[in-house]
C-alpha positions in Angstrom: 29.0 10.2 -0.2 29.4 8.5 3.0 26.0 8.7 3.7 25.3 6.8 0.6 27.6 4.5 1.1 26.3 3.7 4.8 22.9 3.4 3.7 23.5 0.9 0.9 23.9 -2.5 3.5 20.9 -1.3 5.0 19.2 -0.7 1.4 20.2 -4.2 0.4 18.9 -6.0 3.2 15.3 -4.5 3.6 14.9 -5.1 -0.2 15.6 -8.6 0.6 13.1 -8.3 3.3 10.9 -7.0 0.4 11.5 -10.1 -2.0 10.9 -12.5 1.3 7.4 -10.9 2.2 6.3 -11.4 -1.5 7.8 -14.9 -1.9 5.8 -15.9 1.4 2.7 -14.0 0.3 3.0 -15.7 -3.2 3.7 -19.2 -1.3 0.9 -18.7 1.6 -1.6 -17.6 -1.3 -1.1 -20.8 -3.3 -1.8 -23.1 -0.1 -5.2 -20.9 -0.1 -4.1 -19.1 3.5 -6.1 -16.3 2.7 -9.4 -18.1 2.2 -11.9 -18.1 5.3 -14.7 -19.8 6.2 -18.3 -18.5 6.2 -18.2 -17.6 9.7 -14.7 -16.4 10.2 -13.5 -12.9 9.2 -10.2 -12.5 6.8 -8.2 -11.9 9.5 -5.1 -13.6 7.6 -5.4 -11.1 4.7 -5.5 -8.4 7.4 -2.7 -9.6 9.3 -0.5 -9.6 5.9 -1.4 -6.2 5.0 -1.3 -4.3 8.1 1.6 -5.8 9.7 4.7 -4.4 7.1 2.7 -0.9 7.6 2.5 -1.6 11.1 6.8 -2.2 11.8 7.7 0.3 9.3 5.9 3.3 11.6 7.4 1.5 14.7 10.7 1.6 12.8 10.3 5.4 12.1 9.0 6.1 15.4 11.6 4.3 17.4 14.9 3.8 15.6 17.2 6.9 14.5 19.1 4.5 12.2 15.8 3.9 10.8 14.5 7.4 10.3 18.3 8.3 8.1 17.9 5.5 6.4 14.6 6.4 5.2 16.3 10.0 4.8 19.1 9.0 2.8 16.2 7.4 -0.3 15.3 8.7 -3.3 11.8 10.8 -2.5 11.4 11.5 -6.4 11.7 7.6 -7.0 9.3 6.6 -3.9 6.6 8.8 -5.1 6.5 7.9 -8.8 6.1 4.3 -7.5 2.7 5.1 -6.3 2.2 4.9 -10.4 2.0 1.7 -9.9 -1.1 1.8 -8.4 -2.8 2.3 -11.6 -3.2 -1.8 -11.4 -6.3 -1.2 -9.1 -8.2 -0.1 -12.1 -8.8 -3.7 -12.9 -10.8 -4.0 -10.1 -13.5 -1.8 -11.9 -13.5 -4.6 -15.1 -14.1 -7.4 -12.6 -17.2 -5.6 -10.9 -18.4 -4.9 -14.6 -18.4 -8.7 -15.0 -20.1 -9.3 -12.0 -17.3 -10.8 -9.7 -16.6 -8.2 -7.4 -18.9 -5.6 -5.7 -19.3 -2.3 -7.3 -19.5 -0.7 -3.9 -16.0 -2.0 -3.1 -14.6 -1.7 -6.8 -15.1 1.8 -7.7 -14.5 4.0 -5.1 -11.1 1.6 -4.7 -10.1 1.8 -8.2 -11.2 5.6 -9.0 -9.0 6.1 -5.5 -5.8 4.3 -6.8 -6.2 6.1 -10.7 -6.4 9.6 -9.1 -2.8 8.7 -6.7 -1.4 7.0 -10.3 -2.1 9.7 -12.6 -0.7 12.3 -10.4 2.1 10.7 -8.9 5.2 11.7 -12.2 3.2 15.8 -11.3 3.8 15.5 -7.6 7.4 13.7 -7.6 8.2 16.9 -10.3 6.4 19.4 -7.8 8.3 18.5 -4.6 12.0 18.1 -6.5 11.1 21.8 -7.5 9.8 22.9 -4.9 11.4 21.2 -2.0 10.5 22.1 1.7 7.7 24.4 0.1 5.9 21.4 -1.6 5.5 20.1 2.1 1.6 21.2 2.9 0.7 19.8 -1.0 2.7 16.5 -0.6 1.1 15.8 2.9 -2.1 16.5 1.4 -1.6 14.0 -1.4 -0.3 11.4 1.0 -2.9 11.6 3.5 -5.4 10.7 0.8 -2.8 8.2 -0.8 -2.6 6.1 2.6 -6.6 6.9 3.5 -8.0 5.7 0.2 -6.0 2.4 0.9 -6.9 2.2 4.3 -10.6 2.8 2.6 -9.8 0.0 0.2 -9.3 -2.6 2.5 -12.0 -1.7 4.8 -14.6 -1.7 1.5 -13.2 -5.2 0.9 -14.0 -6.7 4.2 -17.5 -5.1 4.7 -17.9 -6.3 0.9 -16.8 -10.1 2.2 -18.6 -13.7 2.5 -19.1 -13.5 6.7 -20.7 -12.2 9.5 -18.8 -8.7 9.2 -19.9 -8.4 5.7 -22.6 -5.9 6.2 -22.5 -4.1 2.8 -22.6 -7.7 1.1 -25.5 -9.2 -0.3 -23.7 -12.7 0.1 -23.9 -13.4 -3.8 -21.4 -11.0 -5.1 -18.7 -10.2 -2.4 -14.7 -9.7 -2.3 -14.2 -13.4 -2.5 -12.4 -13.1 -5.5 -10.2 -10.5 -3.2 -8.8 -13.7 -1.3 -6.9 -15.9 -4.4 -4.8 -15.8 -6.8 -3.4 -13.7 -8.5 -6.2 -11.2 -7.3 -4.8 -11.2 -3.9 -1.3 -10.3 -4.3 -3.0 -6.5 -4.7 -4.3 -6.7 -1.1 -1.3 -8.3 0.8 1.5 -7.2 -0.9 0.6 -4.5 -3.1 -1.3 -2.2 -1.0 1.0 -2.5 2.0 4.4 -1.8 -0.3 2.7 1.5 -1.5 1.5 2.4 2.5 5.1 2.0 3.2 6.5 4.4 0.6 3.9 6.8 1.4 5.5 6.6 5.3 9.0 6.5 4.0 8.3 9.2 1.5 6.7 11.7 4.1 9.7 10.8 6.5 12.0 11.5 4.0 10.3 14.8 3.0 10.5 15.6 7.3 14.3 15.1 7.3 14.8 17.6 4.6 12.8 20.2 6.8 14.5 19.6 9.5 18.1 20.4 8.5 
């Protein structure tokens, strides 16, 4: 109990930190930040996503308060959240209708579906199962965080710009880049890369005691 109790001001504040990166995501998306040039690379959209994955592994590599934090969540709860990622599907309708790439769409959405679907079976496995269900659950979140990582690298080599090499410049991930398309790529995908880290840091801890 007083672990719980410890963990809640900590709780509460990196959920605020949570509704602060959307709100500036949301705000910097409807000024058109994410939209580049024809020669210039979408290093802004990069910068959002990879930057909240990027202090959350410092954070569990570096700070012990950290680390028990992440301990102290509900690994059940993080895991069924990858559900959510379900919402990449869409990405499928919008190549069908000839605004994004299929080369990007398809292997990103049939990625997202297969973490989705089997998220409830895996959050049900490892409450059963518990430090047994570690080999499985790494497996899952290995693909989990690579098919994202393979997600966002599809979208740049899909975009309008000189590192665009799987574009044919007429149908690329432009769409990728406004709203309300984008708040996938630069909130989205880096909130479920974080509760993959946080989930496999939280399985760790159990392990380890």
């Amino acid at each position: 109990m007083t672990a719980l109790i410890d963990a809640r001001p900590r709780t509460v504040r990196n959920v605020g930190l949570v509704v602060l990166w959307f709100a500036v995501a949301l705000l910097a998306a409807a000024t058109d930040f994410f939209v580049t040039g024809p020669d210039e690379p979408p290093w802004r959209l990069g910068l959002f996503t990879g930057l909240p994955v990027l202090l959350t592994a410092l954070g569990l590599w570096r700070s012990e308060s950290f680390r028990a934090w992440a301990a102290s969540l509900d690994l059940r709860l993080m895991i069924q959240l990858q559900s959510w990622r379900l919402a990449g599907f869409v990405f499928i309708s919008f190549s069908a209708n000839g605004l994004l790439p299929a080369s990007f769409a398809i292997p990103a959405s049939l990625g997202d579906a297969a973490i989705a679907l089997t998220a409830p079976f895996m959050a049900n496995y490892v409450a059963r199962r518990g430090r047994a269900a570690m080999p499985v659950f790494l497996a899952w979140t290995v693909f989990g965080f690579l098919d994202l990582v393979n997600a966002v690298t599809l979208g740049v080599l899909n975009s309008r710009g000189p590192i665009g090499i799987l574009s044919d410049q007429i149908v690329t991930t432009e769409l990728v880049t406004h709203l309300p398309v984008v708040l996938i790529p630069v909130f989205g995908v880096p909130l479920m890369l974080v509760l993959h880290l946080l989930s496999a840091a939280n399985l760790k801890s159990q392990i380890g005691h």
